[in-house]
C-alpha positions as CSV (number, residue, x, y, z in Angstrom):
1,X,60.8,58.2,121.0
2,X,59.9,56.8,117.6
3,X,59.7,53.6,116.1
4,X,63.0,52.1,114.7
5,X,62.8,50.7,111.4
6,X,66.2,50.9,110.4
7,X,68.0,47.3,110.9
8,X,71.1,49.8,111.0
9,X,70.3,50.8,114.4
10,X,69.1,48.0,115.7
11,X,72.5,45.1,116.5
12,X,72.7,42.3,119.0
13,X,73.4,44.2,122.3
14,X,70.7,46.7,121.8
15,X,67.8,47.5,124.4
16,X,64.8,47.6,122.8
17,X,61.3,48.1,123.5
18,X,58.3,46.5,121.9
19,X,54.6,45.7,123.4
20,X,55.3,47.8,126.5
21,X,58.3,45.8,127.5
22,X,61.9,46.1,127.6
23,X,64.4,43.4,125.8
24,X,67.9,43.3,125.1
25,X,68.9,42.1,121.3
26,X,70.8,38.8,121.3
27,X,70.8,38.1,117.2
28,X,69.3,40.2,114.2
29,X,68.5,37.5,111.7
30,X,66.1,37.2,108.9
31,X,63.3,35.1,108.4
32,X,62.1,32.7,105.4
33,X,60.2,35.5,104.1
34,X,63.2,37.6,103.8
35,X,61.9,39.6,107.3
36,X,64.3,40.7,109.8
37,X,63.5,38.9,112.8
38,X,65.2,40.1,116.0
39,X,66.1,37.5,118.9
40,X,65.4,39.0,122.0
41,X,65.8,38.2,125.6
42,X,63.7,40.2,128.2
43,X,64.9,42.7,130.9
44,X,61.6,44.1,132.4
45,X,59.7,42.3,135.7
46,X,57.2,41.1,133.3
47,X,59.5,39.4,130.7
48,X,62.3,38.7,132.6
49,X,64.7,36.3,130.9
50,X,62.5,34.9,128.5
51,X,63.1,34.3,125.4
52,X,61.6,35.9,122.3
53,X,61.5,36.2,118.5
54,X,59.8,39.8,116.9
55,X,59.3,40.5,113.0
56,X,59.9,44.0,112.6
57,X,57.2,43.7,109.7
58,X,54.7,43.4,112.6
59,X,56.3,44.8,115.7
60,X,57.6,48.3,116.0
61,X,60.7,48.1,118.1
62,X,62.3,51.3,119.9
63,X,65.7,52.1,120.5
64,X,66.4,52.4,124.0
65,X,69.3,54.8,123.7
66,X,72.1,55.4,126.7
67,X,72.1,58.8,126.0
68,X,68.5,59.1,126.8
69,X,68.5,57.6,129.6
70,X,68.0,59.3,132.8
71,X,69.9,59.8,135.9
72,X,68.6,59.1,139.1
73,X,70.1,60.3,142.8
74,X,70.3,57.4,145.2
75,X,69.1,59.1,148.2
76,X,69.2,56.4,150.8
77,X,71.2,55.9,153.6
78,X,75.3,55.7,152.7
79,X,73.7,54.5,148.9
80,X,71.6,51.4,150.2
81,X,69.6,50.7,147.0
82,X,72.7,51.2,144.5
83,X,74.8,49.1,146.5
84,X,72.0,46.1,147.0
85,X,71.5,46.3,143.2
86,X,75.4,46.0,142.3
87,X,75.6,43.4,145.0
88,X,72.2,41.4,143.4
89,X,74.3,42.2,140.0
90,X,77.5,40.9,141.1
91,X,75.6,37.3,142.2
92,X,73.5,36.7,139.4
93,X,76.7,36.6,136.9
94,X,78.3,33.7,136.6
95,X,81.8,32.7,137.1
96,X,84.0,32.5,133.8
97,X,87.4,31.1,135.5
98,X,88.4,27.3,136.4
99,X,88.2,28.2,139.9
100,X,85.4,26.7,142.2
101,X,83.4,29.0,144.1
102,X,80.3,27.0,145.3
103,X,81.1,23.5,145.1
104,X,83.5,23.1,148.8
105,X,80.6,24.9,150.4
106,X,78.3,22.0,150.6
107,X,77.5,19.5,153.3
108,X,81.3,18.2,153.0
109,X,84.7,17.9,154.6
110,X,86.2,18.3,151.2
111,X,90.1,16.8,150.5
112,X,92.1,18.7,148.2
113,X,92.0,15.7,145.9
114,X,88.4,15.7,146.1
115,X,87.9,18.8,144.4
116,X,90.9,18.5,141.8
117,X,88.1,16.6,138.9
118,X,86.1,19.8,139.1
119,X,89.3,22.3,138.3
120,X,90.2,19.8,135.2
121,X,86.5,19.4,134.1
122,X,86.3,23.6,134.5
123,X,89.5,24.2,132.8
124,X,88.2,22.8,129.7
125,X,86.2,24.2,127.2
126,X,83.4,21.6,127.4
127,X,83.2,20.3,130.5
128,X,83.9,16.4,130.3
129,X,85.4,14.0,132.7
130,X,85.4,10.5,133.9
131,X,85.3,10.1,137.5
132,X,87.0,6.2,138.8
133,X,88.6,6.5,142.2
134,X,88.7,3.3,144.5
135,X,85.7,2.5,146.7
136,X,84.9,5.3,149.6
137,X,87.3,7.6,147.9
138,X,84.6,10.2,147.8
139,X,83.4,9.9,143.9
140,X,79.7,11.4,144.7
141,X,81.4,14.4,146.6
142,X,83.5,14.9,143.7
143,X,80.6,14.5,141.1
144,X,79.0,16.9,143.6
145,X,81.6,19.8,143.6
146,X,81.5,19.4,139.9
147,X,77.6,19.6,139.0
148,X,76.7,22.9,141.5
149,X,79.7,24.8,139.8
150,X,78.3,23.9,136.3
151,X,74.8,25.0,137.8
152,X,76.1,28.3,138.9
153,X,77.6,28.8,135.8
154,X,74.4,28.2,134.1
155,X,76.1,25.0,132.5
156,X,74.1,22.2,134.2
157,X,70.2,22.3,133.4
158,X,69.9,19.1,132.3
159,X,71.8,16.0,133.9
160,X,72.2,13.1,133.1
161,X,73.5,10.6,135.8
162,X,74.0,6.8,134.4
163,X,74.6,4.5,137.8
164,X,74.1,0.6,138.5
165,X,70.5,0.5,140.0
166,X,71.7,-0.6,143.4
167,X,73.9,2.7,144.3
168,X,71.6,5.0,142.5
169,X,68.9,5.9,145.5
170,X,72.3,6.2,147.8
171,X,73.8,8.6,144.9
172,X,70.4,10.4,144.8
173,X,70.1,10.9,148.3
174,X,74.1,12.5,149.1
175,X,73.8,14.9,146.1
176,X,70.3,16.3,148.0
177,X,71.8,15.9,151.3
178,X,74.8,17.8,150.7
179,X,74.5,19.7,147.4
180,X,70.7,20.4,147.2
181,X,70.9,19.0,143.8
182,X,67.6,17.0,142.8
183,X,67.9,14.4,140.7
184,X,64.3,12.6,139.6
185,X,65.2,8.9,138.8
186,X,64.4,7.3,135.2
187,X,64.5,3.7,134.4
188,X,63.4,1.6,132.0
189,X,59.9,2.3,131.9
190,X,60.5,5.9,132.6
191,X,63.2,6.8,129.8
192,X,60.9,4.8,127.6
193,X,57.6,7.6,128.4
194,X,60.3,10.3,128.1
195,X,61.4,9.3,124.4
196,X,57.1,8.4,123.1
């Protein structure tokens, strides 16, 4: 195959390959200069979902075509390897409804009630919700369900939990214990070295 210089052929969807390494095209933009700059996300072991930005001015990109590609026979026992690779597939991508898939799974008994903040807070567009049920009414379970189905989703990589200092160790220690959800506590001192 040839190098691509034609920003025809390259749009955002593309699999490309530049530097030895595959990448799928997420945004064809150009740069300051006036050079088109392709935003990239990476698809081979070495690169895998990182994010990049080429200049076709210095890179060379190549097409990775469909019709080029080629066809291999899964010889394995009653397909093994094609069927663990749609099953990995199948995992890795997120949920897109309101449902909940992960979040009655954890370390809970969980009450219908208990998991009806989630469904509203995932029925929305952006996800937000305020969460003031009575004492013992199961507010950290419901917090809980809510944050690991925003995780799977790819929705909750940075939390930010606000709590009176004398429930926040208890908080911290139920979302580990029964979501696996780490929380590293900030106060004062702390949020101050995060902002300097």
């Amino acid at each position: 195959m040839s190098p691509t210089k034609s920003m025809a052929a390259i749009a955002p969807g593309a699999r490309i390959q530049i530097r030895g390494e595959e990448w799928i095209v997420r945004n064809v933009d150009a740069d300051a200069a006036g050079r088109e700059a392709l935003s990239v996300v990476g698809t081979s072991e070495l690169v895998r979902d990182r994010e990049a930005i080429f200049l076709t001015a210095l890179d060379s990109p190549i097409v990775l075509r469909p019709e080029d590609v080629e066809l291999v026979e899964d010889d394995t026992a009653r397909y093994r390897k094609s069927r663990l690779y749609l099953e990995a597939l199948l995992r890795r991508t997120p949920p897109t409804d309101d449902r909940i898939h992960l979040g009655h799974l954890g370390a809970i008994d969980p009450l219908p009630f208990q998991l009806d903040p989630a469904a509203k807070a995932l029925a929305q567009l952006r996800p937000r919700i305020l969460m003031a049920d009575g004492v013992g009414l199961g507010k950290t379970i419901e917090v809980g369900v809510l944050l690991s189905e925003l995780i799977r989703r790819g929705r909750g990589r940075r939390i930010l939990v606000v709590a009176m200092k004398s429930i926040l160790e208890q908080f911290q220690e139920e979302l580990w214990a029964r979501f696996t959800i780490p929380l590293v506590r900030l106060e004062s001192v702390g949020v101050q070295r995060v902002q300097s």
